[in-house]
Backbone as CSV, one residue per row, in Angstrom:
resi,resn,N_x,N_y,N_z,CA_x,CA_y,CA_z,C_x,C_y,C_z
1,UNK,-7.559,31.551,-10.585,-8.013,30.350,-9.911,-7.235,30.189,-8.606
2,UNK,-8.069,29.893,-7.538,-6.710,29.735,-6.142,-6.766,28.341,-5.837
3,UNK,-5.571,28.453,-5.567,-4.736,26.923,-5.511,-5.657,26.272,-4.330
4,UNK,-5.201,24.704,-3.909,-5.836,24.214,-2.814,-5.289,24.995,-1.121
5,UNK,-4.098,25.674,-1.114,-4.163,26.481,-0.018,-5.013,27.236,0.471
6,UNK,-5.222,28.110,-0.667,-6.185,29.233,-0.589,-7.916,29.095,-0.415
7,UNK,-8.005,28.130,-0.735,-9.296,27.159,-0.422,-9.988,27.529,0.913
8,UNK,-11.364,27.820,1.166,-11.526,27.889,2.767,-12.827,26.804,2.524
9,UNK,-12.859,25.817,3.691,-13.877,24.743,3.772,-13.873,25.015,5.244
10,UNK,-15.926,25.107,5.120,-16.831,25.297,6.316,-17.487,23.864,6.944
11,UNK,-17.082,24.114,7.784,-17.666,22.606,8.419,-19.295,22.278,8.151
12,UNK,-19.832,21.069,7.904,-20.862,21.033,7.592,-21.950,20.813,8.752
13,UNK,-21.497,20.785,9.632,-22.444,20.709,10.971,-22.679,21.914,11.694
14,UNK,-21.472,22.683,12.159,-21.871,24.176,12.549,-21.236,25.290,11.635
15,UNK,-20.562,24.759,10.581,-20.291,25.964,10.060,-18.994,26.592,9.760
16,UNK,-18.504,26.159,10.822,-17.098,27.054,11.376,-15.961,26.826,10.287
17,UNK,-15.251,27.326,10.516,-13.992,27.320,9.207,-13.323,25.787,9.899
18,UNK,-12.746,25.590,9.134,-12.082,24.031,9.132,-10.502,24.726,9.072
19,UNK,-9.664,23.808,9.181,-8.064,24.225,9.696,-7.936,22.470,9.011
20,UNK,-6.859,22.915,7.858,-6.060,21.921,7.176,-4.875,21.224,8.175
21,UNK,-5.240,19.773,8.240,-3.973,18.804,9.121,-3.787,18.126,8.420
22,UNK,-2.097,17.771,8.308,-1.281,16.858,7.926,-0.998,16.044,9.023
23,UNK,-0.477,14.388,8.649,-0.288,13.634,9.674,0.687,12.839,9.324
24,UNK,1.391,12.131,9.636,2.606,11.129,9.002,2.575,10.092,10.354
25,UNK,2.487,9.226,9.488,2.835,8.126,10.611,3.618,6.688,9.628
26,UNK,4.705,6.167,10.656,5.594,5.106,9.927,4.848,3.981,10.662
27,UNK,4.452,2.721,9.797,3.982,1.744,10.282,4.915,0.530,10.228
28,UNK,4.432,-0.436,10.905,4.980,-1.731,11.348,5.786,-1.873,10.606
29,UNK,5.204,-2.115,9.215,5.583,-3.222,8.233,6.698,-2.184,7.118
30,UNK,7.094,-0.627,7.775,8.159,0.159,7.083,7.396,1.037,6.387
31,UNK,6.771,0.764,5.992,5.225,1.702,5.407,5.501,3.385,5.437
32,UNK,5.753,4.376,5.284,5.408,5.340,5.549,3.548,6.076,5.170
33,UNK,3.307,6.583,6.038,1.816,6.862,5.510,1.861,8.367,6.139
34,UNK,1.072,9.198,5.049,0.902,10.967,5.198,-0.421,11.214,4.895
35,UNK,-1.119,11.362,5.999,-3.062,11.892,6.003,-3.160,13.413,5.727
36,UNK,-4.135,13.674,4.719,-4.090,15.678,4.522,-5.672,15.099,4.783
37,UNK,-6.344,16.156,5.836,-8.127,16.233,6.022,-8.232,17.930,6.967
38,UNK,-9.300,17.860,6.393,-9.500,19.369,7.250,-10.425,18.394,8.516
39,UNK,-9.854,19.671,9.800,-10.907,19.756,10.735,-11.188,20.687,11.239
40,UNK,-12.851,20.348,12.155,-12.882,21.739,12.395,-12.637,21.960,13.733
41,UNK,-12.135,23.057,14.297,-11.682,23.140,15.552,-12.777,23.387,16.649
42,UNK,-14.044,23.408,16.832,-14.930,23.813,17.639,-15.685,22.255,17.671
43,UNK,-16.423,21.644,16.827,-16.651,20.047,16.978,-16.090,18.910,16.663
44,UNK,-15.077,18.772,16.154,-14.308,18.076,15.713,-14.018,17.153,14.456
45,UNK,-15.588,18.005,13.722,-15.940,17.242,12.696,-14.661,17.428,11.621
46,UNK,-14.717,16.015,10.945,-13.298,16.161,9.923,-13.511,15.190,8.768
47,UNK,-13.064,16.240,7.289,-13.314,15.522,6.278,-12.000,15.269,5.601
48,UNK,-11.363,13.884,5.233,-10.375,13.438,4.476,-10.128,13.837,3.086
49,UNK,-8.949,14.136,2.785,-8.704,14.789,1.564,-7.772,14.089,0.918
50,UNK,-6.855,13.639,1.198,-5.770,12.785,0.637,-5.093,11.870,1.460
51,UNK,-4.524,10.947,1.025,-3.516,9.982,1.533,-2.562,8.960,0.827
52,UNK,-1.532,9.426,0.930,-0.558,9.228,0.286,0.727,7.533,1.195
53,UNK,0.665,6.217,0.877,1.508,5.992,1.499,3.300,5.617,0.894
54,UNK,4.259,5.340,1.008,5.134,5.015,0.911,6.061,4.204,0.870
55,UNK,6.636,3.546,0.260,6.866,2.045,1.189,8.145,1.238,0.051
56,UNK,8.864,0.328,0.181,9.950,-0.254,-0.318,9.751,-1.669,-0.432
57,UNK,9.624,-2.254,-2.175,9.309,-3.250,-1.561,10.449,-4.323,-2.520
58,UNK,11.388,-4.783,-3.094,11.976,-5.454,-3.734,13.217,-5.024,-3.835
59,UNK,13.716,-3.360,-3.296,14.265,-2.665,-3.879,13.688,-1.632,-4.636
60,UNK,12.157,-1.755,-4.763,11.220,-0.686,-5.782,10.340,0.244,-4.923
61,UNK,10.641,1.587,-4.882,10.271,2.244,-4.180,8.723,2.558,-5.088
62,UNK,7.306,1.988,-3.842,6.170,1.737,-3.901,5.440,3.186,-3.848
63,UNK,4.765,4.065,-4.337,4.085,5.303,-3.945,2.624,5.122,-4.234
64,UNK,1.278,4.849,-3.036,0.499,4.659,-3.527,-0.558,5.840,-2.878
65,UNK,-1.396,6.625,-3.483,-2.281,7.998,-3.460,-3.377,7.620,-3.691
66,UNK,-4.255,8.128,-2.530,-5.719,7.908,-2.668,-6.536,9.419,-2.358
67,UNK,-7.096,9.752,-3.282,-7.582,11.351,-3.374,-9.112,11.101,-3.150
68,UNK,-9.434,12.072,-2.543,-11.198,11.848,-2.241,-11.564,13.116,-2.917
69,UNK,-12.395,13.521,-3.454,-12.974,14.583,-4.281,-14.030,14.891,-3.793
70,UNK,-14.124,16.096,-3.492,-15.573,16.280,-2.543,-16.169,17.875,-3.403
């Protein structure tokens, strides 16, 4: 079985191979947030795959994951 690396996803508009991006961004409110979506490099079309954010809130470190299944 190959893992989600090994995975190849074709863009659904022209085709083309898609290229896996990660993104991290720290927000206002301390938040950490990490985007995983493929795109594709010729139209820019891009499908979301995960998102994971981060965050502190009492002293209780918050981890909340939202997975899209396609």
């Amino acid at each position: 079985m190959a893992s989600a690396s090994e995975k190849k996803f074709y863009c659904k508009k022209c085709g083309k191979l898609m290229g896996l991006v990660v993104e991290s961004e720290k927000l206002s409110n301390g938040v950490k947030r990490i985007t995983y979506y493929y795109k594709c490099p010729v139209c820019g079309y891009r499908v979301d795959v995960e998102q994971v954010s981060i965050g502190v809130e009492k002293d209780v470190i918050i981890v909340r994951r939202k997975v899209k299944l396609f």
